[in-house]
C-alpha positions as CSV (number, residue, x, y, z in Angstrom):
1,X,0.0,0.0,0.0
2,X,1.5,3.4,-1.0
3,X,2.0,6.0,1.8
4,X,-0.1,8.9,2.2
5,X,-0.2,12.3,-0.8
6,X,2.1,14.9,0.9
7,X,-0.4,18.1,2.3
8,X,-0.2,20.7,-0.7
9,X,1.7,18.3,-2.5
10,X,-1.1,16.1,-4.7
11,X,0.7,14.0,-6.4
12,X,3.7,13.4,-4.0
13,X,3.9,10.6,-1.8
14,X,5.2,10.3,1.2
15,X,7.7,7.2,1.7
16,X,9.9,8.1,5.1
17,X,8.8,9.1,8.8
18,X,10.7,10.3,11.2
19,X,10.2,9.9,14.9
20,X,12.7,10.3,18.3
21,X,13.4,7.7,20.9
22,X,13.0,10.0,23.5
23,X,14.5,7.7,25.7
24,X,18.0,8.0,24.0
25,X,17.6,11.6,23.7
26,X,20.2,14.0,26.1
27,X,19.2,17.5,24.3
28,X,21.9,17.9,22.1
29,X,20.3,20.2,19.3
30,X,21.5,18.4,16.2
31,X,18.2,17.1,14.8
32,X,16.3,20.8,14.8
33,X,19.8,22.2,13.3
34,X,19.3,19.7,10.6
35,X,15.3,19.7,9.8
36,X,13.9,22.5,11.4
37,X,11.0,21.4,9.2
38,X,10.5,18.6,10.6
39,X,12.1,18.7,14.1
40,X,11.8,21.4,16.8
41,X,13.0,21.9,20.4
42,X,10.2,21.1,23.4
43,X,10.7,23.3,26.1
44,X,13.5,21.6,27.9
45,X,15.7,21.9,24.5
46,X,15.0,18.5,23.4
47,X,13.8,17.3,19.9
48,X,10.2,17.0,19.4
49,X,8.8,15.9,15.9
50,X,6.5,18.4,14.2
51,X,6.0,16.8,11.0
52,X,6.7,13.0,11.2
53,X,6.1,12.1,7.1
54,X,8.7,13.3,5.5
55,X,8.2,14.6,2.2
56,X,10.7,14.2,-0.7
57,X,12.3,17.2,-0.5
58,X,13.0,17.1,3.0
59,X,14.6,13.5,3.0
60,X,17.8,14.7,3.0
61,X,17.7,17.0,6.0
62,X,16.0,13.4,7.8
63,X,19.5,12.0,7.0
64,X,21.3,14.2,8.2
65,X,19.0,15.0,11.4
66,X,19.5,10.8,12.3
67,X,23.2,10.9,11.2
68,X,24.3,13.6,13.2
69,X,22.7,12.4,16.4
70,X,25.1,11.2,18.8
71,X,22.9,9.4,20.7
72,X,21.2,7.5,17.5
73,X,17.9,8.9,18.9
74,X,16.3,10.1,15.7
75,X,15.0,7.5,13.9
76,X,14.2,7.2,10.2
77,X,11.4,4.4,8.9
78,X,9.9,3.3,5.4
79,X,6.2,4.3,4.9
């Protein structure tokens, strides 16, 4: 089953997620300096997803959001 049409986006599926274990999370900052699109501090400075279907032209900020996590907290999943 295909994922779900991007918002705005018609014709654009969506094929990644992105979520945080926020169990491994420590605050570091990296994922919101990577996708602020997608990622955004909570009040205590950790990440918090805002927009967990990640459309195609944010899929490369995802990657670097989960690769520059030193804790391997952000977490990246097929649709």
């Amino acid at each position: 089953m295909p994922g779900p049409i991007a918002p705005n986006r018609p014709n654009t599926r969506i094929h990644m997620r992105i979520t945080i274990d926020t169990d491994r999370c420590t605050g570091h900052g990296l994922c919101y300096a990577q996708a602020p699109i997608l990622v955004e501090p909570d009040d205590r400075g950790y990440g918090q997803v805002v927009q967990a279907d990640v459309a195609p032209e944010h899929e490369a900020a995802a990657r670097r959001a989960e690769g520059n996590c030193p804790e391997r907290a952000v977490i990246l999943s097929d649709r």
